[in-house]
C-alpha positions as CSV (number, residue, x, y, z in Angstrom):
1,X,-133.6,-226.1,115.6
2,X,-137.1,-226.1,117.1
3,X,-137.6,-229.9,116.6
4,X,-134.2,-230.6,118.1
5,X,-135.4,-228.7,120.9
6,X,-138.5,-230.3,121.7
7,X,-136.7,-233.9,121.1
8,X,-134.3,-232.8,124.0
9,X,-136.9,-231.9,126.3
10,X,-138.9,-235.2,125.3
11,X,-135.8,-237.3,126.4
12,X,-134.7,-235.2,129.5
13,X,-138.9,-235.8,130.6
14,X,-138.8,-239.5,130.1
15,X,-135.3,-239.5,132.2
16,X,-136.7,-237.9,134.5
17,X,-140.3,-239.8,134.8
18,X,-138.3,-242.8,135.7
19,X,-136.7,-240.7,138.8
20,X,-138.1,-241.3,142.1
21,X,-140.0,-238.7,143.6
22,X,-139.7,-236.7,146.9
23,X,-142.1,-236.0,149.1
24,X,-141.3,-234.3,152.4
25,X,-137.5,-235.6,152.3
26,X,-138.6,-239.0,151.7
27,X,-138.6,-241.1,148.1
28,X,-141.3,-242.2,146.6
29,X,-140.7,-245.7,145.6
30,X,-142.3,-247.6,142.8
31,X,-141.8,-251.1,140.7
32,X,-140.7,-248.7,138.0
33,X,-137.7,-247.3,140.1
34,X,-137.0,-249.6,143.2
35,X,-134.1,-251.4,141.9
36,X,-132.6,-248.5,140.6
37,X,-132.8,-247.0,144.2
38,X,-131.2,-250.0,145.6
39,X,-128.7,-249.6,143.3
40,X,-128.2,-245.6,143.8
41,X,-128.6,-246.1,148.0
42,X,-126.1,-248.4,150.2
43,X,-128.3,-248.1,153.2
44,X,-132.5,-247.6,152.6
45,X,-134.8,-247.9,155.2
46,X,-138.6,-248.9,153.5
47,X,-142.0,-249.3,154.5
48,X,-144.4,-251.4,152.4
């Protein structure tokens, strides 16, 4: 039960190191997570 456990909380931290941060109301974009905010946005407004 334990190792299930810590196999489910493995998996729900990789899910969500892929996840773009927030900081102040704004995301945090990175190579790792831009498309998927592209895909997840219809409208974003960025700043290289």
């Amino acid at each position: 039960m334990l190792r299930r456990a810590l196999l489910c909380l493995a998996v729900a931290a990789l899910v969500r190191a892929d996840a773009p941060e927030e900081e102040d109301h704004v995301l945090v974009l990175r190579k790792s997570n831009f498309a998927e905010a592209l895909a997840a946005h219809k409208y974003l407004l960025v700043e290289f």
